[in-house]
Every structure is written in structure tokens, then in C-alpha cells.
C-alpha positions as CSV (number, residue, x, y, z in Angstrom):
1,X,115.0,-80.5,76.6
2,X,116.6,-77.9,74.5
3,X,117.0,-78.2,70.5
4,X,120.5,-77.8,69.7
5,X,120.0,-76.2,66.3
6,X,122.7,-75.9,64.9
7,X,123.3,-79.8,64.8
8,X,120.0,-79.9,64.0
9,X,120.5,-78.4,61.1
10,X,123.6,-79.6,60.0
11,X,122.0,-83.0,60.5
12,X,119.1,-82.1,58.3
13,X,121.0,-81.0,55.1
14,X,122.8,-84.5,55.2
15,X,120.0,-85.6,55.2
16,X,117.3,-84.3,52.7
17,X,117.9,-83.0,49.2
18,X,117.6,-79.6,50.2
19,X,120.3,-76.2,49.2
20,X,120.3,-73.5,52.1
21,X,120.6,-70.3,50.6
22,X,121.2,-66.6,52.5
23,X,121.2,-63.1,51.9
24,X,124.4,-60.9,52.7
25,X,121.5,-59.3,55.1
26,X,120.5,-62.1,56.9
27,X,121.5,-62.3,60.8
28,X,125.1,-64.1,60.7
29,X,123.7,-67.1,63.0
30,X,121.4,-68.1,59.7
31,X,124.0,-66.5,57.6
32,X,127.0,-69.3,58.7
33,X,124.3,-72.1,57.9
34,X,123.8,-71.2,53.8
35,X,125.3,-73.4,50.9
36,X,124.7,-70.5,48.9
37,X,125.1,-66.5,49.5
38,X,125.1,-63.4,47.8
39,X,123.5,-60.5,46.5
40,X,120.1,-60.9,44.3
41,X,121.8,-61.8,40.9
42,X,124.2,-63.8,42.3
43,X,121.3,-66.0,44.2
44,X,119.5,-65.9,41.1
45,X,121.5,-67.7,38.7
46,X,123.2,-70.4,41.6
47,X,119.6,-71.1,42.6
48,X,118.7,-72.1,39.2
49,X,121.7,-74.2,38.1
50,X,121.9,-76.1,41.5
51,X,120.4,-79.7,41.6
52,X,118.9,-80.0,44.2
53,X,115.2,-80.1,44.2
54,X,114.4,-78.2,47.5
55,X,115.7,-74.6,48.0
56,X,114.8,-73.2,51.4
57,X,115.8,-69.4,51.1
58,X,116.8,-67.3,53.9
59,X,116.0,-63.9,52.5
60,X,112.6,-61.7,52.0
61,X,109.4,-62.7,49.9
62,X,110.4,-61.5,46.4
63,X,113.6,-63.6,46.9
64,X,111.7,-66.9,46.8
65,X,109.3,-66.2,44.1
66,X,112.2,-65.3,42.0
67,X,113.5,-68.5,42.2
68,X,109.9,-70.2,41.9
69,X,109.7,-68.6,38.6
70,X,113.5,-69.3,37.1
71,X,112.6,-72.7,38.5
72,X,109.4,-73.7,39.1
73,X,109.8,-77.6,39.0
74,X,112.1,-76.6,42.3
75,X,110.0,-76.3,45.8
76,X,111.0,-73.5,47.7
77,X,110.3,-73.2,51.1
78,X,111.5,-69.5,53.3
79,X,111.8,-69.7,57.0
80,X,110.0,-66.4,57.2
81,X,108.0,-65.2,54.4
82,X,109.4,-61.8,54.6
83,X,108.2,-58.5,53.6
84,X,110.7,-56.1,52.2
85,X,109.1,-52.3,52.7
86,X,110.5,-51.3,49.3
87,X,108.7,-54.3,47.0
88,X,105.1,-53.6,49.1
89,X,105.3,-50.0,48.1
90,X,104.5,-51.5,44.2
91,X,101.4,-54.0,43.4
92,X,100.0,-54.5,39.9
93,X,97.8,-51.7,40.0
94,X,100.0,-49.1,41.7
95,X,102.4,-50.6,37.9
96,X,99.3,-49.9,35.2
97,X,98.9,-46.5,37.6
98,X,102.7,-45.5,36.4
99,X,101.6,-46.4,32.6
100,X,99.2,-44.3,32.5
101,X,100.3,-41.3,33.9
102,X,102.9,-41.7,30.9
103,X,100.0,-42.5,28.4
104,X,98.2,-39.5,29.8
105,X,101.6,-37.3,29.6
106,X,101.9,-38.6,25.6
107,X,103.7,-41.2,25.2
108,X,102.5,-44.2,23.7
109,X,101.8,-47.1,26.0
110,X,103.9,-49.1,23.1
111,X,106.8,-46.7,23.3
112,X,107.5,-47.5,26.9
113,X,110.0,-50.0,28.3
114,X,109.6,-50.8,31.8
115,X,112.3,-52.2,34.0
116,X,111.5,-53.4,37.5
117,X,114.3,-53.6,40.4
118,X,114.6,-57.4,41.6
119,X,112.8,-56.1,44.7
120,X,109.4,-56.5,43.4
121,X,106.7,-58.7,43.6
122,X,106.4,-61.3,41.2
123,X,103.1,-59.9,39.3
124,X,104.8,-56.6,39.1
125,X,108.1,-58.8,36.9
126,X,104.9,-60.4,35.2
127,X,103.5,-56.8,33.7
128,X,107.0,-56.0,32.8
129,X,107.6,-59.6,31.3
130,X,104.6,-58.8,29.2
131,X,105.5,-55.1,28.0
132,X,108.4,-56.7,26.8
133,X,110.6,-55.2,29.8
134,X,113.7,-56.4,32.3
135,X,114.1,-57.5,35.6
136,X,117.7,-55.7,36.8
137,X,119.5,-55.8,39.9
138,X,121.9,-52.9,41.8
139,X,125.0,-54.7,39.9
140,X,123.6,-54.5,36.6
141,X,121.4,-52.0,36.1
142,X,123.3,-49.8,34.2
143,X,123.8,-52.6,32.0
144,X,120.3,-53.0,31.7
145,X,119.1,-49.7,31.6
146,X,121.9,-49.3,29.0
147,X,120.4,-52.1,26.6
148,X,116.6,-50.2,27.2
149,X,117.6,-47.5,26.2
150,X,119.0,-49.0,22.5
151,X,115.2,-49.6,21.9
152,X,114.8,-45.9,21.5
153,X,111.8,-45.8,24.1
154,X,110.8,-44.3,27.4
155,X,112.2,-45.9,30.5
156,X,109.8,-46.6,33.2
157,X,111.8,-47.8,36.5
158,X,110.1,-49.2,39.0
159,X,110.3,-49.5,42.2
160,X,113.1,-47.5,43.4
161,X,113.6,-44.0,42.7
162,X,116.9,-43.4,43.9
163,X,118.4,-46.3,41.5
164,X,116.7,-45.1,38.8
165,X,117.9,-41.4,39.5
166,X,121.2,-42.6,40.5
167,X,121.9,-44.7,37.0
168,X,120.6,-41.8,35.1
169,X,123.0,-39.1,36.5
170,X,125.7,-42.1,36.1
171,X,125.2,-41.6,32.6
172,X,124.4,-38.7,32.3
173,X,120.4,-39.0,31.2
174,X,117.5,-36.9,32.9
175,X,115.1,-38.5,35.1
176,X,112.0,-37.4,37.3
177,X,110.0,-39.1,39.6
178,X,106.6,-39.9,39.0
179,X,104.5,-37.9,42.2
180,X,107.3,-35.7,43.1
181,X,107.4,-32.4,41.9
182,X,106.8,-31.7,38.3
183,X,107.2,-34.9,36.3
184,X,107.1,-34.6,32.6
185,X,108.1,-38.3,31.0
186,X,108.2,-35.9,27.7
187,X,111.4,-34.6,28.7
188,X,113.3,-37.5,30.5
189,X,114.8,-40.3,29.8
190,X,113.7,-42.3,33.0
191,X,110.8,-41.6,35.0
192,X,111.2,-43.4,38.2
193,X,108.2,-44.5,40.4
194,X,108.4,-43.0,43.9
195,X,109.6,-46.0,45.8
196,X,112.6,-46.5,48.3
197,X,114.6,-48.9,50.3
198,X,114.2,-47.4,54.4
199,X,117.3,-48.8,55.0
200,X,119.3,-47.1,52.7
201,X,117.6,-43.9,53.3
202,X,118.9,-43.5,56.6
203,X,122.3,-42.5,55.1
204,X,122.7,-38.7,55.0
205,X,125.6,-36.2,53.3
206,X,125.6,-35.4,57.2
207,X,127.0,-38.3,57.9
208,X,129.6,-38.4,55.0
209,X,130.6,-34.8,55.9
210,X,130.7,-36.1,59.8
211,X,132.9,-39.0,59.3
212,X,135.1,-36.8,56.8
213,X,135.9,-34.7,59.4
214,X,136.9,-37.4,62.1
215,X,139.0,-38.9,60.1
216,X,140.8,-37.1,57.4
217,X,141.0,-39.4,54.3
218,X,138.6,-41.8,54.9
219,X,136.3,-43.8,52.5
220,X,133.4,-43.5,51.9
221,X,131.1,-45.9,50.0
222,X,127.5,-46.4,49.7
223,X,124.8,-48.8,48.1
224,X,123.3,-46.8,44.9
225,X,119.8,-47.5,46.7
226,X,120.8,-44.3,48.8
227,X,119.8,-40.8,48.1
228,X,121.3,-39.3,44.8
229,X,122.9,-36.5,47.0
230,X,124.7,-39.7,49.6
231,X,125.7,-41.2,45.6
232,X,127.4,-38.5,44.4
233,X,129.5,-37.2,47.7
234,X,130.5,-41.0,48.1
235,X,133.9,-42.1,46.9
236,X,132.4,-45.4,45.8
237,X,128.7,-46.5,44.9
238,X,128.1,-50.1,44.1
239,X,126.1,-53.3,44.6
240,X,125.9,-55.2,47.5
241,X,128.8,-57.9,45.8
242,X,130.8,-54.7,44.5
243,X,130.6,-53.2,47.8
244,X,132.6,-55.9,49.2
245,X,135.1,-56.5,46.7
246,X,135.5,-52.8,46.5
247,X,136.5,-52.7,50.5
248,X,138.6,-56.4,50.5
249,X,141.0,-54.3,47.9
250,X,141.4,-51.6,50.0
251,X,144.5,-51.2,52.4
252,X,143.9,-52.6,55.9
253,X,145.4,-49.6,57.3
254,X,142.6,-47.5,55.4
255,X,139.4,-46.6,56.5
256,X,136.4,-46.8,55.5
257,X,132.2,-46.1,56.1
258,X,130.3,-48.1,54.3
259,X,126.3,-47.1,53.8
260,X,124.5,-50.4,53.6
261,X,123.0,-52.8,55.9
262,X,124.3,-53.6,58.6
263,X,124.8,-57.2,59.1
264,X,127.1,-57.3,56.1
265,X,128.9,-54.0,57.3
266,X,129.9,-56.0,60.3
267,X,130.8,-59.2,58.5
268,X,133.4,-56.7,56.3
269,X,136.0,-56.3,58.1
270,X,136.8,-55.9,61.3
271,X,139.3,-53.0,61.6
272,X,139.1,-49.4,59.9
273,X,135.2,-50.0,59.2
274,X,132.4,-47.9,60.1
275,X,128.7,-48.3,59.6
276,X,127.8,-44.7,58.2
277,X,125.3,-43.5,60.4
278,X,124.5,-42.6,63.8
279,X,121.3,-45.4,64.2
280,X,121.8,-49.1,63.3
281,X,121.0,-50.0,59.7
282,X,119.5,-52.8,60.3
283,X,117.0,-54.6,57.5
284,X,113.9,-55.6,60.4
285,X,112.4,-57.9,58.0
286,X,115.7,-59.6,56.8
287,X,116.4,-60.1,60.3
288,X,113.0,-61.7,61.2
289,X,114.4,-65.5,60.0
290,X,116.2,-67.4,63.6
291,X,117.5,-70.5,63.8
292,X,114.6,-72.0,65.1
293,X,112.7,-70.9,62.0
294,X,115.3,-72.3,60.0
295,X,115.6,-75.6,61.7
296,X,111.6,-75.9,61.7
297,X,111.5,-75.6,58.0
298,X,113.8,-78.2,57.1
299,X,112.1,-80.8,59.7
300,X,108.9,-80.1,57.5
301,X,110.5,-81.8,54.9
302,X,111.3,-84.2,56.9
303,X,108.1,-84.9,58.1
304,X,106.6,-84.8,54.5
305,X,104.4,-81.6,55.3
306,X,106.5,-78.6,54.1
307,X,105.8,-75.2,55.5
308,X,105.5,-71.4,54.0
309,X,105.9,-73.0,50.3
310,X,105.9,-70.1,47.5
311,X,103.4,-71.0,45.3
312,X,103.4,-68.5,42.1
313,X,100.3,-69.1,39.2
314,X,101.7,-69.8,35.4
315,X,100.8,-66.7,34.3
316,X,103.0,-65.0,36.2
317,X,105.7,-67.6,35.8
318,X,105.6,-67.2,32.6
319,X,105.8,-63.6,32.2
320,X,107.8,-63.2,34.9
321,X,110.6,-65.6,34.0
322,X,110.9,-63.4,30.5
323,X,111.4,-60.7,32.3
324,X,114.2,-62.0,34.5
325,X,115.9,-64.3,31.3
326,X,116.1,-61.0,29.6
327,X,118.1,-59.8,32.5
328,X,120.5,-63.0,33.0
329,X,121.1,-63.0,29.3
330,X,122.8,-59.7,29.2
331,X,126.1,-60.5,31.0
């Protein structure tokens, strides 16, 4: 006999004391199912004020723990414990690895303020929690990168380059990226560890110039985790939140591609909206969570033996939470 899962579902969150919460990326079958969606800040902060004392997250692995540590006395359960590519290219060593090549390079371990992008694992936050750093998403980094840079010290941005290169040409600071080419944290402002989102770096000036000249006047806007050289011939470059208020205020009658991930691309709009580029942006890993892996989550808690818990040690709660308070107190 086949499950019907939806009802199943719907049946479920009657039932237990449980929030759903989604991703813009996640397939729209798990998307329509959430009590909660957004981007990474916006998750954040409704994830911590809601009541209820089970959160099962439809997103990637860093999503959870982020929650776990904002609210530990919460039990958060993901259908999938997904990987995103960009927060496995960073661990805690690969972190003290990025210090030191700036201690070696002369500056003072004490003179550098690292930031991490929300896309990091938890013991990465922790080690900038401790350094007395931030946690900052793509909607308010330059906000964040903004109040670093007050403190008079070195920025270290972790993981993703092209945020941290695309904030500092936003205003107007000099970066470099640790590994590439000749990096002297001496004479920049942010030096930017060498990771990246594989989604976003699909997106080429090809493909702006491409849809440019198919169709005169179009707009283009990307997601600032794209190449610096996408960023700067876009017409737009925002978060995942600004992206879509950004393309709601546009005319109907004028189009638009839109370099991001593809599940929200299609959930835009329907008319005068292209993905911007030739292949499928798709997020693999945000698209792993189903249905089924949904609906058999919330029947663990129903069956009192809860499944793919995030467990995070107080350590890292701790330092990790300061890092991401510092963040959500800077509005």
C-alpha cells in the first residue's frame, strides 16, 4: 500500500510539536510543506524565536547546527544531513592554516578579525567565536564586514572568496586570496580563503554577454557568491531574499536572468525569467531531501526514536553562538 505523503505530513505537524522549516533551494515538493522559509539569516533568527521545541530543517548540514547552537535546548532533526561543497572545503585546521599564513606574512595573530560566511561548519563559527570574530550572511555582509573593519584590524574571510572579493570592491577596499597568486595580507584589507559555492560558479560574463544580446534590455542579476567579474557586469547583485524582492519590483513586461539556484529561479516568476546559464543550476545536495525523507523524519518523533539529530558539544556552542549573536545584533 502506497504512503500518501503529503497527508502524511500534514497529519504529522498537527500532531507533534514540531516547525518545518525550508530553504529557498530546497525541491518545491518539500519546499510547499515548510512553516518557515528563507534565506540563512532569515531561518536564523525565526528558528530561534519560534516555540516550538522540535525544528526539523529542510536545508544542508551547517543549516541545522546553526540553529542547535542559537538554540540548543531545541532538538533539531534534518531529513538529509546534507553536505554543502562550499562549507567542506573549510575544517578547523584548514581555519588556524589561514592564521598563520597571516602570522607568518606579519600580522599579529591579535590584530586579525575573522569573519566566517554562514556556510561553515560549526567548529569553524567556534574559532571565529573565540577570536572575537562574526558569523555574516550574503545580506549582511557588508554590514558586517563594515563593523570589522571599525576595529582597525585585518579581515580574514572565510570560506568564500568571491564574497569576500565581491564586498571589498563594493566598497572599494583591496583583497587577495589566500593560495592564489601573490597574496600579501600586508597590503589588503581582506584576505579571503580560497573557497567557493559550485553552484554559483557556473555563471559566466558569457552568459551575461549571451543573454544581452538575445534580448536587448534585459536584466541581469546575480547572487554575490558568483565570480567578481559575473558581480560587476550584473545589473543587480544581492542575497538570496534581495534577489527576490529585487525581481517582484520589476515590471512584468521586463526581463530578466537571474544567476542563482535554480529551484528558486523557477519559483520567481513565471514569465520574462531566465535561469542564466546554459546547464541547470541545481544545488545536488539541497536537492537530496524527498518527501519520503521528510515524512520519515517526523514519524521518528512519533515513534519516540528521532532520526539524524544534530548533536553539537558546548564548546562549540558556546563559541559559536558569540559568533553568530555578534552577527544578529548588528541589524
Amino acid at each position: 500500500m502506497s504512503i500518501d505523503y503529503k497527508a502524511e505530513i500534514e497529519r504529522l505537524k498537527k500532531e507533534l510539536d514540531v516547525t518545518l522549516v525550508a530553504h529557498y533551494y530546497q525541491r518545491d515538493e518539500v519546499f510547499e510543506m515548510a512553516d518557515i522559509t528563507g534565506d540563512s539569516l532569515e531561518l536564523a533568527r525565526r528558528c530561534k524565536a519560534d516555540d516550538n521545541p522540535w525544528v526539523v530543517f529542510c536545508g544542508v548540514g551547517f543549516m541545522g547546527q546553526s540553529v542547535k547552537v542559537i538554540a540548543p535546548e531545541k532538538r533539531v532533526l534534518m531529513p538529509k544531513i546534507a553536505c554543502c561543497a562550499m562549507a567542506r572545503m573549510i575544517d578547523g585546521s584548514y581555519f588556524d592554516d589561514s592564521v598563520n599564513y597571516m602570522v607568518e606574512h606579519g600580522i599579529a595573530k591579535e590584530d586579525i578579525l575573522p569573519i566566517t560566511y554562514i556556510n561553515s561548519d560549526a567548529t569553524v563559527k567556534a574559532k571565529v567565536g573565540e577570536m572575537g570574530g562574526y558569523v555574516c550572511t550574503s545580506s549582511n555582509a557588508f554590514k558586517i564586514i563594515e563593523k570589522g573593519l571599525e576595529t582597525g584590524k585585518k579581515i580574514l574571510f572565510v570560506p568564500d572568496r568571491c564574497l569576500g572579493q565581491n564586498f571589498a570592491i563594493k566598497m572599494g577596499l583591496k583583497s587577495c586570496v589566500i593560495g592564489e597568486g601573490e597574496c600579501n595580507p600586508k597590503e589588503a584589507d581582506v584576505i579571503c580563503f580560497n573557497g567557493f559555492c559550485s553552484v554559483h560558479q557556473l555563471f559566466t560574463v558569457d552568459d551575461i554577454e549571451f543573454y544581452r544580446n538575445k534580448y536587448p534590455g534585459i536584466k541581469i542579476a546575480v547572487h554575490p557568491e558568483c565570480d567578481p567579474k559575473v558581480v560587476q557586469a550584473a545589473d543587480f547583485a544581492g542575497s538570496t531574499s534581495q534577489l527576490i524582492k529585487y525581481v517582484n519590483e520589476l515590471d512584468p513586461e521586463q526581463k530578466v536572468a537571474i544567476g542563482t539556484e535554480y529551484n528558486l529561479v523557477n519559483r520567481m516568476r513565471q514569465k520574462n525569467t531566465y535561469v542564466l546559464s546554459s546547464t541547470k543550476p541545481e544545488c545536488p545536495t539541497m536537492n537530496e531531501t524527498t518527501l519520503e525523507d521528510l515524512y520519515k523524519t517526523l514519524k521518528s518523533i512519533e515513534e519516540g526514536n528521532p532520526i539524524n539529530e544534530i548533536q553539537v558539544d558546548e564548546h562549540t556552542v558556546k563559541y559559536a553562538n558569540l559568533a553568530l549573536e555578534r552577527m544578529l545584533a548588528i541589524k
